[in-house]
C-alpha positions as CSV (number, residue, x, y, z in Angstrom):
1,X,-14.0,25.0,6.7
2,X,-12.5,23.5,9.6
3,X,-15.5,21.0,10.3
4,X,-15.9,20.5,6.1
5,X,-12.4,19.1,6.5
6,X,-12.7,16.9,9.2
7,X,-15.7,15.3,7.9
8,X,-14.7,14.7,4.7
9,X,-11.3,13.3,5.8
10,X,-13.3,10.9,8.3
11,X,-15.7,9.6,5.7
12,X,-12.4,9.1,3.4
13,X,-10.8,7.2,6.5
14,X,-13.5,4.9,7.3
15,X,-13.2,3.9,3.3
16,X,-9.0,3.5,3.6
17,X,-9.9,1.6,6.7
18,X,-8.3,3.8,9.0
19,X,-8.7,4.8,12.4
20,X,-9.7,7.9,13.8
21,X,-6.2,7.8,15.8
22,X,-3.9,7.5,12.5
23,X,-6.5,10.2,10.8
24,X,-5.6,12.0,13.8
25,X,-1.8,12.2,13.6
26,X,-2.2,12.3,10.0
27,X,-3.9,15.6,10.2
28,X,-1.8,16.6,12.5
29,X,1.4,16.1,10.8
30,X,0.0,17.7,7.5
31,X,-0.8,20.8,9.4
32,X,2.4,20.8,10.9
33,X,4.1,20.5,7.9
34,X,2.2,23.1,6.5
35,X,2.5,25.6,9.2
36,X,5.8,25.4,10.6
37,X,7.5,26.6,7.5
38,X,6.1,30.0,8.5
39,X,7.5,29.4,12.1
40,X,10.3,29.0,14.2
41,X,10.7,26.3,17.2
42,X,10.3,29.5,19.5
43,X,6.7,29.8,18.7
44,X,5.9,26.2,20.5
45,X,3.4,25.2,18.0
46,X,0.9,22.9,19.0
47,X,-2.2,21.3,17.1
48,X,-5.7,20.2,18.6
49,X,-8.1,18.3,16.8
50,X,-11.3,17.0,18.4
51,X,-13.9,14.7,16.1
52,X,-16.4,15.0,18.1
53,X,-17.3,18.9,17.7
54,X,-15.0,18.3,14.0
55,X,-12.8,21.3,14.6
56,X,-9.1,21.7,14.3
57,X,-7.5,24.3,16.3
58,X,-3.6,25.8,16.4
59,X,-2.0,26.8,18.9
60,X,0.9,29.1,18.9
61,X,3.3,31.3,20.5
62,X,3.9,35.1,18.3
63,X,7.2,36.4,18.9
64,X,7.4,40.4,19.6
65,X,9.2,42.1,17.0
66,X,9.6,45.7,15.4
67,X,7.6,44.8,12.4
68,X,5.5,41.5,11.9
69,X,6.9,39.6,8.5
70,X,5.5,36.3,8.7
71,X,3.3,34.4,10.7
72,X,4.6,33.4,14.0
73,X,5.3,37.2,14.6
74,X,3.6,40.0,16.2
75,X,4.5,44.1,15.6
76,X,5.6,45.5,18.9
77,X,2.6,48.1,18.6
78,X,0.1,45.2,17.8
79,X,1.7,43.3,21.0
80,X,0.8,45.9,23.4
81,X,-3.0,46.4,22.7
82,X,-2.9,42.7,24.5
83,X,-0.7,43.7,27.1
84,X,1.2,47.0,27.7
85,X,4.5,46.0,29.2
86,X,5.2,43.9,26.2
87,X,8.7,44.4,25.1
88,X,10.7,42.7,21.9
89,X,11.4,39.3,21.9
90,X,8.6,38.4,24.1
91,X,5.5,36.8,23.2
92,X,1.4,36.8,22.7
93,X,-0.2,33.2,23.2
94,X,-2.1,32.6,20.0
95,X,-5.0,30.4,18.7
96,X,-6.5,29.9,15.4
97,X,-8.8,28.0,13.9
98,X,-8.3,26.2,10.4
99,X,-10.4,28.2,8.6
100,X,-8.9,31.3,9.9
101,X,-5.2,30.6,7.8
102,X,-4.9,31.6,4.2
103,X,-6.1,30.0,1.3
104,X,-2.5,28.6,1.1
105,X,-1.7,27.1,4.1
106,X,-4.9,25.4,3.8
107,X,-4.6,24.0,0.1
108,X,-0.8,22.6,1.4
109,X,-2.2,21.1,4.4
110,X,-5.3,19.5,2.7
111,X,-2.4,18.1,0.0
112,X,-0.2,16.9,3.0
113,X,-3.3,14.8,4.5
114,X,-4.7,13.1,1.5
115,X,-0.9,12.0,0.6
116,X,0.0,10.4,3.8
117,X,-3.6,8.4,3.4
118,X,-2.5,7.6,0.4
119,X,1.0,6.2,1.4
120,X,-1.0,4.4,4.3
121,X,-3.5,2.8,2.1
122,X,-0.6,1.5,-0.4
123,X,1.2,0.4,2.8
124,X,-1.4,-1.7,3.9
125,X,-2.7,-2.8,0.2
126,X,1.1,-3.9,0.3
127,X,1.1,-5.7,3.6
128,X,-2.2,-7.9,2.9
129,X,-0.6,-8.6,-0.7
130,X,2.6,-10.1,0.6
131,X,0.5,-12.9,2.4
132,X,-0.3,-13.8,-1.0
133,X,3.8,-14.2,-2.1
134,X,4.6,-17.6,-3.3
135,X,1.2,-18.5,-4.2
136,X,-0.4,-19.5,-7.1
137,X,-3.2,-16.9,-8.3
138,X,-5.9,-17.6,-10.8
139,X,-6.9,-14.1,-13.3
140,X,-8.6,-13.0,-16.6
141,X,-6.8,-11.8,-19.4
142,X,-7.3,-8.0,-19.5
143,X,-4.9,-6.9,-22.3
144,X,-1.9,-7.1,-23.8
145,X,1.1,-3.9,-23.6
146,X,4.7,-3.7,-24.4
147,X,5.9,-5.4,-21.5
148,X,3.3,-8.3,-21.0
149,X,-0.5,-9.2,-19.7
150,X,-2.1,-7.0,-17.7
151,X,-3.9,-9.7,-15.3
152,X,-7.5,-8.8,-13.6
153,X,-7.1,-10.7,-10.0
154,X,-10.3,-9.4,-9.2
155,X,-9.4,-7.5,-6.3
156,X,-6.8,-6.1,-8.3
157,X,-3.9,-6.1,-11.7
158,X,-0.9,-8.1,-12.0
159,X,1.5,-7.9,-14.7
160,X,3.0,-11.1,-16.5
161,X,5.6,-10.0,-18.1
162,X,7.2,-11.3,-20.9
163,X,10.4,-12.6,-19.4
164,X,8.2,-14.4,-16.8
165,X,5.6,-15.7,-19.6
166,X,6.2,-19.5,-21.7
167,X,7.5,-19.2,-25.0
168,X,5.0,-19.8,-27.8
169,X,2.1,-19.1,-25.3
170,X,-0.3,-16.4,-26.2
171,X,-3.8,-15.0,-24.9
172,X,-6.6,-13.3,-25.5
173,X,-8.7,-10.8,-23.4
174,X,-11.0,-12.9,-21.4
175,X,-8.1,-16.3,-21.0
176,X,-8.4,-17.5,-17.6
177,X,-4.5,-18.2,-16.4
178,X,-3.0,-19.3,-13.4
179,X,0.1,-18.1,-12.5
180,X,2.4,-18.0,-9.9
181,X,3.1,-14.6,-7.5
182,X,6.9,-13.9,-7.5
183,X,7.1,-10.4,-6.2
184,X,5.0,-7.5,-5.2
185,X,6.5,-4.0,-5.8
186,X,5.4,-0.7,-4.3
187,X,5.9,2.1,-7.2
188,X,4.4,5.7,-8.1
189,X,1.4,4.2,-9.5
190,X,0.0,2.0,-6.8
191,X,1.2,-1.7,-5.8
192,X,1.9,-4.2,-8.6
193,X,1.8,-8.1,-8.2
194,X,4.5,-10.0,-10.7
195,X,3.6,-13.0,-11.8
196,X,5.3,-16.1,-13.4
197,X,4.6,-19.0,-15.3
198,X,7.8,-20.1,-15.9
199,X,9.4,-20.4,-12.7
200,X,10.1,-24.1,-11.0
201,X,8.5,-23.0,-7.9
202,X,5.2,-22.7,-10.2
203,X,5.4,-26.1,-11.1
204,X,6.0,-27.0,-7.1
205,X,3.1,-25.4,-6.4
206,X,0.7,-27.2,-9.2
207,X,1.9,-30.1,-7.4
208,X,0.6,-29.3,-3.6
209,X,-2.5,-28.0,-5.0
210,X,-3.0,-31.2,-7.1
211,X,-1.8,-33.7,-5.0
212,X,-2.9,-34.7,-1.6
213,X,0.4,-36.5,-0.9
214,X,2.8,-33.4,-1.6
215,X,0.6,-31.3,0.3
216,X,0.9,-33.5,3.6
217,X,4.4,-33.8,3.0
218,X,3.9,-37.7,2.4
219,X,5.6,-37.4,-1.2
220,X,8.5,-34.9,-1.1
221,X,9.6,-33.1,-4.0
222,X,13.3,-33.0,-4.4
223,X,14.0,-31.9,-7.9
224,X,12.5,-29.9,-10.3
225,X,14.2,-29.5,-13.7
226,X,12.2,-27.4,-15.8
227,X,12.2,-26.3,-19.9
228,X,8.9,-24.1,-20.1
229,X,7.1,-24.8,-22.8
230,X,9.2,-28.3,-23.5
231,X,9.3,-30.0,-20.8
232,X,9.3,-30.8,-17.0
233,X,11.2,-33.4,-15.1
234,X,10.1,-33.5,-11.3
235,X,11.7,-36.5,-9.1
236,X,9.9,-37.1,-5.9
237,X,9.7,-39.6,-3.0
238,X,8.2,-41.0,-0.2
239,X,9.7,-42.3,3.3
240,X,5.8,-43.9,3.3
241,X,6.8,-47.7,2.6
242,X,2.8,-47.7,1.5
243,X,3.0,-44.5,-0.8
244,X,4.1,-45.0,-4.2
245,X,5.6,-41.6,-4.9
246,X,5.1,-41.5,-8.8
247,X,1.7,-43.2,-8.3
248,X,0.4,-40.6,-5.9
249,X,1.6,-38.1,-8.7
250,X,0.2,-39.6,-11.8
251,X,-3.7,-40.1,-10.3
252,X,-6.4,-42.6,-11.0
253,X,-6.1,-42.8,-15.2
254,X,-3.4,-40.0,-14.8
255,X,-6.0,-37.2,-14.0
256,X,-3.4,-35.5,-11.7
257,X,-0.6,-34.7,-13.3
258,X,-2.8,-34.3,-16.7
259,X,-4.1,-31.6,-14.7
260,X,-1.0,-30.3,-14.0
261,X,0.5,-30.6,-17.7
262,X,-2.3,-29.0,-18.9
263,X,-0.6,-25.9,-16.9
């Protein structure tokens, strides 16, 4: 069992991306929690696990007592078949292997592991997701619920939601959109990536993607007034005495900010 269980958990690692030493502490801490219920800090517990022979061993302390009622004791007639001058309260250095504890213990301890890997994964899904804050996405339609589009990212869902979505704009499954990412929450069911398409700061964005200019800071936007759906007022300028701000907006034949209106 005890090997089973270490295998398995380092095959599931190597797919969260995780370490043998977080897998380590992980399985540590889930045994922990799983055993220490049944002990007292007198019993010193200590846990030892080794990948390369896959085993998990636990180290105790049982404490001498008239009659064993849990696991970190040891009946005071048991105690002296180890050593004869025994006497209550003292106590028998122990070691067991994983696969020696009941079915219990075992089943808590497996549960402890797999949700702490869990919580890591989400932790890091999280952390590589906030890179993408403030940025415009691009997605596919999925489907529509209750409280907006579910998004397909490709590496993932977002939800744009109907507060965040232009009035009198509607799609189908299969719409490509672009969006912008306002917020990524961590919840029960996994990490979720809010979009907008009605925020200014989308609009800001269309504009550095679009245009050279903004994106080199030549052209500076400085305000953006915004009625989705309506309309758009953006004023911008350059400190460039050769740039002509609206110019460097509009694009040969208007191609840029059609672009960007087409948004």
């Amino acid at each position: 069992m005890s090997a089973n269980l270490m295998g398995s958990l380092a095959q599931l690692a190597s797919l969260k991306q995780l370490d043998k030493e977080q897998l380590t502490e992980i399985i540590k801490d889930g045994l922990y929690q799983a055993i220490s219920k049944r002990m007292v800090d007198e019993n010193n517990l200590e846990i030892i696990t080794d990948f390369n022979t896959n085993t998990v061993l636990v180290k105790f302390d049982k404490i001498v007592v008239e009659l064993d009622m849990n696991l970190g004791e040891i009946s005071l007639e048991e105690a002296k078949e180890y050593d004869a001058i025994l006497e209550l309260g003292g106590k028998v250095p122990t070691q067991m292997h994983l696969h020696e504890f009941e079915t219990k213990i075992i089943k808590n301890t497996k549960k402890a592991i797999l949700e702490r890997i869990k919580a890591l994964e989400e932790d890091r899904i999280l952390f590589d997701y906030n890179k993408q804050k403030n940025q415009i996405v691009t997605g596919r339609i999925r489907k529509e619920e209750y409280n907006g589009y579910t998004v397909d990212l490709g590496y993932t869902d977002a939800l744009l939601s109907v507060e965040e979505q232009i009035d009198e704009e509607y799609y189908k499954p299969g719409d490509m959109i672009k969006a912008y990412v306002v917020n990524i929450r961590k919840q029960k069911k996994g990490v979720v990536i809010i979009l907008s398409r009605i925020r200014p700061e989308f609009v800001k964005k269309l504009f550095e993607n679009e245009i050279p200019e903004i994106a080199s800071e030549e052209v500076e936007i400085k305000k953006i007034v915004r009625e989705p759906g309506l309309r758009t007022k953006v004023a911008v300028k350059s400190a460039n005495t050769n740039i002509d701000a609206v110019a460097a907006c509009l694009g040969p034949h208007g191609i840029r900010i059609e672009t960007i209106r087409k948004e």
